[in-house]
N, C-alpha and C positions, 0 to 999 in steps of 0.2 A: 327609724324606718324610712326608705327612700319612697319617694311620691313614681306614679307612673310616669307625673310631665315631668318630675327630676330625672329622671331614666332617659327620658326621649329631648328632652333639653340637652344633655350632655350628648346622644346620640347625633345630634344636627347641629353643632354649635362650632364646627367644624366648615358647615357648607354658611353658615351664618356671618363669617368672615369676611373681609372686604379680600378681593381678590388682587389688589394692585390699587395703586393711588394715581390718578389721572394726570398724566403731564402734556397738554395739547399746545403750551404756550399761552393759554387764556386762562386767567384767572377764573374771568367768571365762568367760564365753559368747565375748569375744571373741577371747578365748587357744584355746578348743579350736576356735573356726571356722581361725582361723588354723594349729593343727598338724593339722588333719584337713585343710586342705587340701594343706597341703606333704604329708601322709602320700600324697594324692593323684597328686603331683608324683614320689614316691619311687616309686610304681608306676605312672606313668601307661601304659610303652609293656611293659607286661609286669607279674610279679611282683618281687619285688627284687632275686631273680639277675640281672635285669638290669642294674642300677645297679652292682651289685659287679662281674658279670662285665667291663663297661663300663670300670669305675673300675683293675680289677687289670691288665686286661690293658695299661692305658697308662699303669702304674706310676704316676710324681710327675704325669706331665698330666694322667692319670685324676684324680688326688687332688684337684688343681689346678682342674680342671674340676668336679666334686664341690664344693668349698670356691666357687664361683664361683657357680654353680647358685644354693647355697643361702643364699648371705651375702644376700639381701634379704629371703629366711625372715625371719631371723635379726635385720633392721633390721626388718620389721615387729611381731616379737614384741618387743623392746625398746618399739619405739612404743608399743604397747599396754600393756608396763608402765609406761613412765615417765606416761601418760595415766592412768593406774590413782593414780600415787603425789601426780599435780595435783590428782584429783578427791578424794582422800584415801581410795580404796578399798586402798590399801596403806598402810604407814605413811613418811614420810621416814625416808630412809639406806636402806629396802630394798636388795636385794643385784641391783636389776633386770641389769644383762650379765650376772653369775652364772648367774641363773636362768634366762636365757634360754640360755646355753648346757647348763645342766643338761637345761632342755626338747628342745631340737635335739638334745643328744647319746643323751637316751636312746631316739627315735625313729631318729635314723643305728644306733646299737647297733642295737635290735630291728630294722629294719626290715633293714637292708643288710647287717649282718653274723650275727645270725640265721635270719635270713631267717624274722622272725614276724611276724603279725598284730597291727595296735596297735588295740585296739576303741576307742568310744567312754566306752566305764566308763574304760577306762585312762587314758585324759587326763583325766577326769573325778578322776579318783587323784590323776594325778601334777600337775593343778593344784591342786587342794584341798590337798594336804600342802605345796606350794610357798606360797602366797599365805595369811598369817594372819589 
């Protein structure tokens, strides 16, 4: 049997996509367009009880659905690192999938499971201490 948020997940998971992958020439410009807009995406149809309520109530589908959502976040922000490490604004061997899950994870943390506000200073943080 399909859940009502299984019905309406598939119905929106369309607009839930990243629209394009930022290329302004700045790394870090392009890393926070990129998690400010997923932060976008983590609240688009509410605050982020949403997403959690969403997520919990359909256990591993929820998860599932969650981890699906966001895996294109997650290949754009890559993109823009390994773009980062061609133009030498990072150095080679950087830890690019590392950090990109450090990035996604600490906004899944803040946003869905504390249910806090991620500013613009804070990506501004947590790219700046990421990227040397």
């Amino acid at each position: 049997m399909t859940s009502a948020v299984a019905v309406i997940t598939d119905a929106v998971r369309s607009r839930l996509a990243p629209a394009g992958i930022p290329d302004t020439g700045s790394l870090s410009r392009d890393a926070a367009a990129q998690l400010a807009s997923m932060l976008g995406t983590l609240t688009k149809y509410g605050d982020a009880s949403v997403v959690a309520g969403a997520m919990s109530s359909r256990g591993e589908a929820g998860v599932a659905d969650l981890r699906d959502i966001l895996h294109p976040w997650f290949e754009g922000i890559v993109a823009i690192l390994e773009r980062g490490v061609r133009n030498g604004q990072v150095p080679e061997g950087f830890p690019v999938v590392v950090t990109a899950h450090a990035w996604m994870g600490y906004l899944v943390y803040r946003v869905v499971f504390l249910q806090q506000e991620v500013t613009e200073d804070d990506l501004a943080v947590l790219i700046g201490q990421s990227i040397p």
